[in-house]
Every structure is written in C-alpha cells, then in structure tokens.
RODOLUM-64088 format. One record per residue: x, y, z of N, C-alpha, C in turn; residue number from 0. Coordinates in steps of 0.001 Angstrom, whole numbers, plus 500000, padded with zeros to 6 digits. Atoms other than C-alpha are relative to their C-alpha. Example, Ala and Ser with C-alpha at 12.3 -4.5 7.8 and 13.67 -1.06 7.14 Angstrom:
<rs>
     n.xx     n.yy     n.zz    ca.xx    ca.yy    ca.zz     c.xx     c.yy     c.zz   pos
   500890   498810   500000   512300   495500   507800   500900   501200   500000     0
   499180   498810   499940   513670   498940   507140   499230   501090   500730     1
</rs>
This chain:
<rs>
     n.xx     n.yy     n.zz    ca.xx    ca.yy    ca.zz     c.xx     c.yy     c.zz   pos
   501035   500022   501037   454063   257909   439272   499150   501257   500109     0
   500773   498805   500152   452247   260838   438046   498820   499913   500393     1
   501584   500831   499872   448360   261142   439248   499734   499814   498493     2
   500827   500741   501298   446371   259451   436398   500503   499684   499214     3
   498887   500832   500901   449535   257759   435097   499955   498852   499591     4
   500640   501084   500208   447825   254629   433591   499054   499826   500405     5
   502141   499940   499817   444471   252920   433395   499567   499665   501503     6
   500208   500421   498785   443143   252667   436807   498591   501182   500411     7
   501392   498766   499289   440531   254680   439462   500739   500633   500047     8
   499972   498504   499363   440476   258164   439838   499273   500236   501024     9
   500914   499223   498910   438924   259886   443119   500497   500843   500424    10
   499420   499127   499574   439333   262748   443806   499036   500547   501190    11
   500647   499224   499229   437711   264970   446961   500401   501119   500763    12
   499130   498349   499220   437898   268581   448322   499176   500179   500442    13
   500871   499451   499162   436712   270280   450952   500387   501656   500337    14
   499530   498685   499216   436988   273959   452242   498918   500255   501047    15
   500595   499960   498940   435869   275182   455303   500020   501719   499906    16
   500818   498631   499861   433584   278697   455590   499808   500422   501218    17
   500664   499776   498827   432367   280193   458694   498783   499523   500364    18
   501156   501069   499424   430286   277730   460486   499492   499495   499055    19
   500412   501152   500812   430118   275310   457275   501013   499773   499160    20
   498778   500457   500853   432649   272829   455672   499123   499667   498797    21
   500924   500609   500714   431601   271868   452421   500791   499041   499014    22
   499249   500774   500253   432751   268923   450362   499685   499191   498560    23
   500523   501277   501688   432598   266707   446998   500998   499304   499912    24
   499364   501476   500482   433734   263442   445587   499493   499984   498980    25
   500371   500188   501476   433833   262348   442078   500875   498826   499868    26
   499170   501311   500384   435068   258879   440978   498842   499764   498248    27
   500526   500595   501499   433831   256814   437344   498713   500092   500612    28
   501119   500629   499821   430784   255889   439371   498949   501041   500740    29
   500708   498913   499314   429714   259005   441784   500392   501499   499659    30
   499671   498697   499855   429593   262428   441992   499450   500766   501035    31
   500587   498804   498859   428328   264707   445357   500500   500450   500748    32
   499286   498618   498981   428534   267243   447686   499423   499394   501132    33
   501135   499933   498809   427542   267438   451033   500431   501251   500688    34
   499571   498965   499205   427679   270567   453459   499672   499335   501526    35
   500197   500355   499003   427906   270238   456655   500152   501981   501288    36
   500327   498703   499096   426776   273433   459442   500640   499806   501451    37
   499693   500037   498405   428288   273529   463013   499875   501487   500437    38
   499746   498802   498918   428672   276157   466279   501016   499944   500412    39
   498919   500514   499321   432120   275050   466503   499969   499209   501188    40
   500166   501118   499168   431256   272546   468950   499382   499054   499498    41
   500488   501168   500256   428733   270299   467365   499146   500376   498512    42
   500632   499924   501053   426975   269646   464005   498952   500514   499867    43
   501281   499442   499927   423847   271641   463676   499314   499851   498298    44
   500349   499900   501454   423086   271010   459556   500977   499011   499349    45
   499380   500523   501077   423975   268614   457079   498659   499672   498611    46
   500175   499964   501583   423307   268741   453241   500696   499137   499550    47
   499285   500683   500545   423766   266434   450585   499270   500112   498834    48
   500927   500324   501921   422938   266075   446355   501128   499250   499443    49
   499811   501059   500641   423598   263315   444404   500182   500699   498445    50
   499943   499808   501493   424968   264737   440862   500093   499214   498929    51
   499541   501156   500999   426100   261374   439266   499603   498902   501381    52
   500136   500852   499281   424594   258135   441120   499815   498742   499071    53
   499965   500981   501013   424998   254492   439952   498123   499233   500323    54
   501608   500514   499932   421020   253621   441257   499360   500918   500422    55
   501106   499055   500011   418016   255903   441273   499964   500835   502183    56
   500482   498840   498910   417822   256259   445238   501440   499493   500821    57
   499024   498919   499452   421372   257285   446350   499887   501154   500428    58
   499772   498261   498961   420693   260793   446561   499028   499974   500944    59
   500490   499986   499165   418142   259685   448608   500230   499888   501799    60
   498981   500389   498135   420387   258030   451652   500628   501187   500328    61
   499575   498893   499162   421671   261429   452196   499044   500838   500964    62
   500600   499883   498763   418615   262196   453821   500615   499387   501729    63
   499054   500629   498939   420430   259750   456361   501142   501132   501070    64
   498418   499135   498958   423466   262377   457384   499042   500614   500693    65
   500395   499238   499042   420546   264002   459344   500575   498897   501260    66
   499670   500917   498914   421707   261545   462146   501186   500301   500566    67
   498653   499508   499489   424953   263185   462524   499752   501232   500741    68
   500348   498589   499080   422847   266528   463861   500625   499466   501602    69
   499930   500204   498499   424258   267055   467223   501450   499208   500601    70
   498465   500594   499848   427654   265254   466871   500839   501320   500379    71
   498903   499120   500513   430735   266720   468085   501323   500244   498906    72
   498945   499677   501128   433453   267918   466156   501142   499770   500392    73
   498848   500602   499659   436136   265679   466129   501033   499947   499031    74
   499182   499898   500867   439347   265110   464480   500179   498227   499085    75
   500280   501716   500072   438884   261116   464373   499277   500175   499219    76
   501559   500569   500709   436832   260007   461384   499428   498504   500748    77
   500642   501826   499256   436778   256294   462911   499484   500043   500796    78
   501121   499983   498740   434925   257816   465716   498476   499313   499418    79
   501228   499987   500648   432059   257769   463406   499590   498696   499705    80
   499956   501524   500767   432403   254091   461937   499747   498856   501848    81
   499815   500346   498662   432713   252815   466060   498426   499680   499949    82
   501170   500182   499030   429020   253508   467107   499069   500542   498888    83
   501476   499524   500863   426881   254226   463547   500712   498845   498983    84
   500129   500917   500782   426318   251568   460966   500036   500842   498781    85
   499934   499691   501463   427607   252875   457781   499795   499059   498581    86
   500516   500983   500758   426054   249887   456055   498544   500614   500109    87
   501167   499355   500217   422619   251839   456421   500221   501294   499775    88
   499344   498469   500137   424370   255094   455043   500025   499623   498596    89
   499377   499773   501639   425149   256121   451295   501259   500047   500545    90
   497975   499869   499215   429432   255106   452364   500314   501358   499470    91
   499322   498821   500544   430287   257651   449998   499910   501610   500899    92
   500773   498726   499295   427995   260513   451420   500704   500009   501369    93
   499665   499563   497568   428577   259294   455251   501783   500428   499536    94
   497924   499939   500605   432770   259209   453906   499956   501248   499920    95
   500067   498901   500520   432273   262434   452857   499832   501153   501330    96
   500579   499591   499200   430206   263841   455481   501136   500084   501595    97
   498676   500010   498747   433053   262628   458147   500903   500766   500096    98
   498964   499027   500189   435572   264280   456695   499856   501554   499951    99
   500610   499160   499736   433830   267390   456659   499701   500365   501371   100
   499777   499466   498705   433339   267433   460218   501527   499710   500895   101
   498432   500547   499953   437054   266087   460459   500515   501661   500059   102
   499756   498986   500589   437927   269284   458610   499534   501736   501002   103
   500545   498524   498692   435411   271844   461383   500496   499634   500797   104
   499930   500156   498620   436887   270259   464253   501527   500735   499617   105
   498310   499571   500432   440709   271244   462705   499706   501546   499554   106
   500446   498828   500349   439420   274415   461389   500872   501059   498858   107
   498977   499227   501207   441628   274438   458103   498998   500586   499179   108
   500837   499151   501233   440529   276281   454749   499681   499012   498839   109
   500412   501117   500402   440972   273539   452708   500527   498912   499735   110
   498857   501644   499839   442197   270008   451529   499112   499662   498663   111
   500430   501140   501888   442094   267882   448176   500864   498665   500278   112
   499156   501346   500494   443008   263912   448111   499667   500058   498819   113
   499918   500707   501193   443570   262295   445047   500597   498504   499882   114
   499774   501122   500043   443560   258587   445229   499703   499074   498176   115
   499955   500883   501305   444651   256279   442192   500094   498918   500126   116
   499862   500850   500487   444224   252799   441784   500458   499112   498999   117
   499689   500721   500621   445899   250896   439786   499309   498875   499066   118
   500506   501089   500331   443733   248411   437301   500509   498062   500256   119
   499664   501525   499559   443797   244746   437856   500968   499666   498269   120
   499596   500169   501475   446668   243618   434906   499865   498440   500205   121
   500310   501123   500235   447563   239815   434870   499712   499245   501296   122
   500186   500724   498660   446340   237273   437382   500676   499853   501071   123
   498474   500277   499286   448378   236973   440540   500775   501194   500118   124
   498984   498752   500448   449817   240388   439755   498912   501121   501318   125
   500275   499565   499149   449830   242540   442949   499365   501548   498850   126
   500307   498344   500219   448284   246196   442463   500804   501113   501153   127
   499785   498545   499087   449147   250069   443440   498807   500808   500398   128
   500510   499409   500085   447324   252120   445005   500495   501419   500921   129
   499089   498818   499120   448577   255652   446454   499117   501080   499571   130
   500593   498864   499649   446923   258908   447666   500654   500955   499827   131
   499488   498230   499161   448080   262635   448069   498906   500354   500209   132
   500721   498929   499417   446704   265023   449878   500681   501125   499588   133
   499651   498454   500714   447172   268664   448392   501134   499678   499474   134
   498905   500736   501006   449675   267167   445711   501161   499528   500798   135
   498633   500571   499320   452011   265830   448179   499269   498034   500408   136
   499889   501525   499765   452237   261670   448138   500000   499765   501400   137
   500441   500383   498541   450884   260239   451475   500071   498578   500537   138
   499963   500976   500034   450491   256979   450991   500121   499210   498886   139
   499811   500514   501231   451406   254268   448354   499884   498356   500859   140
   500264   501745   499362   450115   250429   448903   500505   499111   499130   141
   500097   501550   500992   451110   246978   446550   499290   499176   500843   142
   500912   501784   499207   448083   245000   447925   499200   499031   498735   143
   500717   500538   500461   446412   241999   446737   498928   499023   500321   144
   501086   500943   499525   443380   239826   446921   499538   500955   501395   145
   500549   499421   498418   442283   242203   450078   500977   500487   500496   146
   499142   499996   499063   445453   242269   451594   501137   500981   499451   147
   498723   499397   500794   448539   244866   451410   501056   499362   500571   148
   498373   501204   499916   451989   243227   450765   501042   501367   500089   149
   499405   499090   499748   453474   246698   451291   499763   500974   499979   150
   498421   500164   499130   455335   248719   452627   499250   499737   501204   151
   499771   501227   498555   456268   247066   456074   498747   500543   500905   152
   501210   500202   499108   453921   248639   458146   498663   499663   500209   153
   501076   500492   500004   451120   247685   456808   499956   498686   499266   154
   499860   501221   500073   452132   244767   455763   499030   498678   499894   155
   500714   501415   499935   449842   241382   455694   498327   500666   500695   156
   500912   499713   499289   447224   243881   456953   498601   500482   498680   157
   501081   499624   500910   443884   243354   455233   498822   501110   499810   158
   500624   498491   500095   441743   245884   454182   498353   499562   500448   159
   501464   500135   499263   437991   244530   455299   499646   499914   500928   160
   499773   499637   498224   437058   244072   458649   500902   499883   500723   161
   498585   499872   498418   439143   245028   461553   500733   501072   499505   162
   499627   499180   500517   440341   247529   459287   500199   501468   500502   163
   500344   498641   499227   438916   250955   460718   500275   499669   501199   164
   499831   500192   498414   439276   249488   464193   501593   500373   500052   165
   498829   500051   499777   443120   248914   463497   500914   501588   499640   166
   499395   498901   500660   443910   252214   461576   499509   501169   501200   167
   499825   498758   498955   442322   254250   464594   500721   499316   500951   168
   498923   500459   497865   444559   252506   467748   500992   499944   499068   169
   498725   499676   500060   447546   252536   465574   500694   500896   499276   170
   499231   498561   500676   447994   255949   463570   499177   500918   500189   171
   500400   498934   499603   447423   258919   464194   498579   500679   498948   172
   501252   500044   501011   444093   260595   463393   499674   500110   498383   173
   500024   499428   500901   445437   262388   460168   500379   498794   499302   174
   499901   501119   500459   446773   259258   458904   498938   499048   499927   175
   501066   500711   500352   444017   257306   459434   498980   500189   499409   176
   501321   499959   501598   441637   259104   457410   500601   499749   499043   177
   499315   500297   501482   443947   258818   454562   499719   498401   500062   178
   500043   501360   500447   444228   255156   455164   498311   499639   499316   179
   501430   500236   500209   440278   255193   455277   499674   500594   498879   180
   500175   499446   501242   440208   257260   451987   500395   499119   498954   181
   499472   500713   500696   442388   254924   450178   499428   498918   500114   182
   500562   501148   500061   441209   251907   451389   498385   499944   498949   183
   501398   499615   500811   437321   253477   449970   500603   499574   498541   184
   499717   500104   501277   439013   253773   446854   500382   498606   499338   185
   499593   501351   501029   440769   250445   445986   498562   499396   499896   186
   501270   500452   499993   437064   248844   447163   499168   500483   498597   187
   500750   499475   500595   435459   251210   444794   500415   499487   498011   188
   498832   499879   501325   438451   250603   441669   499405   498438   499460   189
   500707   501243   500368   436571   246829   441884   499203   499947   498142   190
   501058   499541   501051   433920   248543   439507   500203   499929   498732   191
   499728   499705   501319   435755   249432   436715   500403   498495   498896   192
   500047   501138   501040   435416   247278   433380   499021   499313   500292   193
   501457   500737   499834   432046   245592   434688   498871   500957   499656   194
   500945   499431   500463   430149   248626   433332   498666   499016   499377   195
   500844   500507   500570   428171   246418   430830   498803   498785   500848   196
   500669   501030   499062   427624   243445   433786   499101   500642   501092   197
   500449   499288   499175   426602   246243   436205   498632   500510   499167   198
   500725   499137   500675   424246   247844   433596   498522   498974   499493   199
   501246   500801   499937   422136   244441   432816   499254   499035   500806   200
   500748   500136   498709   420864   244016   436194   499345   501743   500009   201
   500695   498749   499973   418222   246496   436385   499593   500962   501216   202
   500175   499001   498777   417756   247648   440161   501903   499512   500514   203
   498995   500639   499039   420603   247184   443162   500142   498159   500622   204
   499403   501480   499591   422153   243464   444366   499351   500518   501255   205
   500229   499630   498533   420559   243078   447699   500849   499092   501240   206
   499017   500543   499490   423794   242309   449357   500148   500770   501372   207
   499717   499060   498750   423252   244986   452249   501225   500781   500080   208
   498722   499324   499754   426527   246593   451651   499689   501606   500176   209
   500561   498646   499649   424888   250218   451854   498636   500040   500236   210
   501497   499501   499849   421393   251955   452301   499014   499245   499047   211
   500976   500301   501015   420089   251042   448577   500293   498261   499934   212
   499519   502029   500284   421682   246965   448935   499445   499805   500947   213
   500782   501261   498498   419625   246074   452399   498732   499559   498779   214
   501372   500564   500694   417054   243709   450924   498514   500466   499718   215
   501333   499803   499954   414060   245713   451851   499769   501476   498617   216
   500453   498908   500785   414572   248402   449298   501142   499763   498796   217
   499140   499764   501702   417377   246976   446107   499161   500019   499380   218
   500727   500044   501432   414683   246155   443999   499246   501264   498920   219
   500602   498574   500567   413205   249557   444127   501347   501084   499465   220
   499193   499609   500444   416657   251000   443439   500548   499595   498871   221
   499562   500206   501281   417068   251012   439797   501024   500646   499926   222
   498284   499969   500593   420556   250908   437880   499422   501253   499511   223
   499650   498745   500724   421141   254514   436518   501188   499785   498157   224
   499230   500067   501177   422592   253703   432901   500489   501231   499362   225
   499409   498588   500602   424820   255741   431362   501277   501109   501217   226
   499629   499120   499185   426337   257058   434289   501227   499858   500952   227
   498541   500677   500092   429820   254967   434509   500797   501060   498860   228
   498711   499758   501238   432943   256855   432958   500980   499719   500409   229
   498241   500387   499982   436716   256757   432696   500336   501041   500307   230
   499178   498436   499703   438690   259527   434072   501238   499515   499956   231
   498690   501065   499848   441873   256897   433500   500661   501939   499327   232
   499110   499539   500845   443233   259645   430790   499291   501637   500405   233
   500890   498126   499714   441126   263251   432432   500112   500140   501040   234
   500388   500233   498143   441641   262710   436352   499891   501792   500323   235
   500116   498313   499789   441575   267084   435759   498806   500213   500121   236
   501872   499610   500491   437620   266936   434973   499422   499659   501667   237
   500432   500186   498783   437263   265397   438360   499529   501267   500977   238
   500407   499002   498839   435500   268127   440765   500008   500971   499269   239
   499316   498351   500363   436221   270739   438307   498493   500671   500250   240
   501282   499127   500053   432271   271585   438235   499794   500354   501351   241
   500153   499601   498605   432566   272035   442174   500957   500919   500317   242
   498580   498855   499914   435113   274528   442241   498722   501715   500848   243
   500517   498752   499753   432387   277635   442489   498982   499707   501197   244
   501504   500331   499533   429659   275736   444506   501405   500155   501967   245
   499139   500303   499156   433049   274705   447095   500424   501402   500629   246
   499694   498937   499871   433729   278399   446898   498833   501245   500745   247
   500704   499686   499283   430767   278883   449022   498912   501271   498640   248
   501421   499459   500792   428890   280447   445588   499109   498932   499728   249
   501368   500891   500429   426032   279245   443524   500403   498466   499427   250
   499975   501364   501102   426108   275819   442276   500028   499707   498565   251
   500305   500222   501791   426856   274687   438673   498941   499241   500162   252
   501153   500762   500028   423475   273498   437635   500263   498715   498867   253
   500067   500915   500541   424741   271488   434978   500048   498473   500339   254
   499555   501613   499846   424986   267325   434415   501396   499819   499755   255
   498224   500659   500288   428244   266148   435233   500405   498656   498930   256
   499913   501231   501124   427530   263003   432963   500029   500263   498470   257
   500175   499300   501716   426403   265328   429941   501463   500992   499984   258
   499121   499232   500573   429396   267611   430585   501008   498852   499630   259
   499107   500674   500402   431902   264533   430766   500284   499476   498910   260
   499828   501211   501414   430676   262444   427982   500231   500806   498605   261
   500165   498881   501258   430786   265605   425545   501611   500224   500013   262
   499073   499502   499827   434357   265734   426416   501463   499069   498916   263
</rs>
C-alpha cells in the first residue's frame, strides 16, 4: 500500500542532526511541533519546543517540561526515557519527539523521516492496518484490533498499552523499538479521527490524566482549540512541508499551519 492510500492517520516526523543540535517535527490531523534539542556529545545541555497546531490552549505550554531532560545522556534507547520519567506529566507528543532527537545525537546521523499510516476503523469487528517507513523504506506493518495486534507472528496477541514499552525494549533491538514506539503513538492517536465535532463541544481538556493538560488540576483551564483538526487522508505531502527550512537549521516559517492547510 502506497503512503496515504485510503482514509486513515497520517504522521509524519523528521529530524536532522547539526553540530551540537538535532532538531525535529511532527505533524498529524491533530498536532503540529518542533522541538530542538542542544548536546556536548555526551549529554543534553538545551531543549526547545513550539506548539504550531495544538488541540487545547496549553500544549505548547508542557514543552516547558523537556527542560527535565537537561543533563541526560545520549542514548540510543528511547525506552530508556519512558523507564524512570512519567510521560503522563509530559506533552507525549513533545517528550516522543524530544526522545528521538536525542536517539538521533547519540547515533550521530544527518537525518531520518517516519511516516506512519493508520488505517480508519471500517466495519465492526474488522481488524485494522497500521504500517510505518522510515526514509521510504516499509519497517513495520501491524493488523491489530481492539488494542491488540493479530499480526504478523511476532508480535502477535501482543497488546499495545501497558507492558508495551517495557516489552519492545528487552525484546528488539533499540532501532526497532523506537519504530514500534512510533507506530504504536500513532494507531493511539488515529482514535481521534471522525470525533472532530464530539471533541470540539467540550470546551476545555477531559481530566483523564493521560498527559500534562488531562491531570485534573489543570483540564479545565485547558481550552479546546477549534478549528484546528484536519485530514491529510488525501495530502499526507503537506505534512512537515512548512518545516523543511526551519529543519534545515534556517529561519522558521512564521506562518499558520492551520491557515496554510485549510486554504489548500
């Protein structure tokens, strides 16, 4: 299957790596940001983050948060990270982001692009796809359902919520297991799509604790961002394209990624 070969999620994310700073973006229907990240080739000394497209008012705020990674080393493991920091008091996306980025300084490539597709939910009972590349080469391809993937064999009956990150670092190798951890983000995320309107008349965040803006003590103050759900089912090209110059270690496009999409 081609990427963005039927209705489903798009996500795409790239990173390149500069002298002493990786820098990185994600773009799905629902987000859009960067983050940079600074090292000495040994340990993190700087991290950056902006929120271009957020589905509640204080997202770009939890990137204040990646200051907590100052001082990390630079590993090749993302699941190091998930082990001994609560990415339930993180923006996932940002910290997701942010990992891979120091994933990326500890390896000390130039750069990398996934592209994970989801598959939409069709009739009841009816398993889904979901499959990654990394720099246009196919990496992984899942048929899971209800939580769980029903294939292929090795991952087999193995569900995707907890125990998840624990199992994907003790049994594949590091480079594999970020992918799994990329993909897995994504089907979670592919939930979203078609609840625009249900998502949109609730006016702050659910205070379900699942990130920074869902712990109880601060959804209410995190208002819904309307308007700021799209489809990339039939454009998965528009994805990142406005990060291309900013990735390229120039200036930043200043524009809205929501005003350039929806004009499109």
């Amino acid at each position: 299957m081609a990427e963005g070969d039927g209705s489903g999620l798009n996500r795409v994310i790239r990173l390149r790596a500069g002298a002493g700073e990786v820098r990185a973006a994600i773009e799905d229907d629902f987000h859009h940001f960067r983050v940079s990240v600074q090292h000495d080739g040994d340990r993190v000394t700087g991290v950056e983050a902006d929120a271009l497209r957020q589905p509640f008012s204080l997202c770009g705020a939890a990137g204040n948060r990646l200051e907590a990674l100052v001082g990390e080393h630079l590993v090749h493991d993302t699941t190091l990270f998930f082990r001994h920091r609560d990415a339930l008091l993180q923006c996932t996306h940002q910290f997701d982001l942010a990992t891979l980025a120091i994933a990326m300084a500890a390896r000390g490539t130039g750069v990398r692009k996934y592209h994970a597709f989801v598959e939409d939910q069709g009739e009841v009972g009816a398993a889904r796809r979901a499959i990654l590349r990394r720099d246009d080469l196919e990496i992984l391809s899942w048929r899971f359902l209800d939580g769980v993937i029903e294939a292929p064999g090795r991952y087999s009956g193995r569900a995707l919520g907890r125990g998840f990150t624990a199992w994907v670092g003790t049994s594949l190798g590091a480079e594999l297991a970020e992918a799994a951890l990329v993909l897995r983000r994504a089907v979670f995320i592919s939930n979203g799509r078609g609840r625009t309107e249900e998502l949109d008349r609730v006016p702050h965040a659910a205070p379900r604790g699942g990130c920074w803006v869902q712990q109880p003590e601060r959804a209410s103050l995190a208002l819904r961002q309307k308007g700021t759900s799209l489809d990339f089912s039939q454009r998965p090209d528009l994805l990142t394209a406005d990060d291309g110059q900013w990735l390229a270690f120039g200036e930043p496009d200043t524009a809205s990624s929501t005003t350039m999409r929806d004009s499109t």
